[in-house]
N, C-alpha and C positions, 0 to 999 in steps of 0.2 A: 883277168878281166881288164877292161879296158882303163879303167881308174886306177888301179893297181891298190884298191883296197877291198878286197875280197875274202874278207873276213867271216866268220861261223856266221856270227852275229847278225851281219849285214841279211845273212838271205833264209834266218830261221823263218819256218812256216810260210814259207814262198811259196814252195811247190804246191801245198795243200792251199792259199789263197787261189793262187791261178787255178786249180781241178775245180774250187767252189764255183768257177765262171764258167765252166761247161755244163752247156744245158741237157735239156730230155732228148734233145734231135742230136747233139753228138759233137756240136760247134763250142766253140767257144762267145762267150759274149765280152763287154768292155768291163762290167762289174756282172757279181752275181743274180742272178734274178733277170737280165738283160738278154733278148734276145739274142742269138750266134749272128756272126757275118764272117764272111771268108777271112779279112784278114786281119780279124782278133785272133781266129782258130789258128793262121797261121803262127800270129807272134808268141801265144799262147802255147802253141806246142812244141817251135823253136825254143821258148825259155824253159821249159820243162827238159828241154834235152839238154840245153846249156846246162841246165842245174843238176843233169842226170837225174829227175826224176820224173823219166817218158812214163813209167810203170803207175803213176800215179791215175792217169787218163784213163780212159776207154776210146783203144784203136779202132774200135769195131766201128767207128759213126763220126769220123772226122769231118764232120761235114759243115758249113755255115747258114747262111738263112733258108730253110726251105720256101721251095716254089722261087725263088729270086731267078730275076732272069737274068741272061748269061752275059756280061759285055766284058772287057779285057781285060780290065782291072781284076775283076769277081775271078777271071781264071787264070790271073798271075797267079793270085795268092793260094787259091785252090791246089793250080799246077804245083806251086813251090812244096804245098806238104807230100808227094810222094816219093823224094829223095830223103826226108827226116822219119817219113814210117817206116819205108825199107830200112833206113839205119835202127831203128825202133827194135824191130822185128827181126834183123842180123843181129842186134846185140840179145835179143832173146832166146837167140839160137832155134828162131821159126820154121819148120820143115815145108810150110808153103815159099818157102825161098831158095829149097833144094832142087836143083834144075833135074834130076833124075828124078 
């Protein structure tokens, strides 16, 4: 880590704080109860992998605000989660990622 104090302690019950912030549509929100927006969902499921625990989530709806319309920023953040699910999904040994 970047502080170089990465201790047990530091990051008990992370992973299960950050999953409380994913709502009913599949994003993530800033706290729990908070609506998703693209790029909570993104930082939200990046720290999940940092922390190794992607398994926590549901892959199936990683989505951010519904109806939000579309401008650069919303599909930076957007774009950036389909290189972290792929890895998601390779470490779960996913057969939708077997090119045969």
């Amino acid at each position: 880590m970047l502080t170089n104090v990465a201790v047990p302690q530091l990051f008990e019950h992370t992973g299960e704080w950050i999953t409380s912030c994913q709502t009913y549509e599949g994003g993530f929100g800033a706290v729990p109860g908070i609506e998703a927006h693209g790029g909570y969902t993104f930082c939200g499921f990046a720290a999940l992998m940092l922390l190794r625990k992607q398994r926590f989530c549901s892959l199936q709806r990683l989505l951010g605000r519904t109806n939000k319309l579309v401008d650069g920023c919303y599909s930076f953040w957007q774009g950036g989660l389909f290189p972290l699910v792929y890895t998601a999904l390779d470490l779960e040994g996913d057969d939708a990622l077997d090119p045969e």
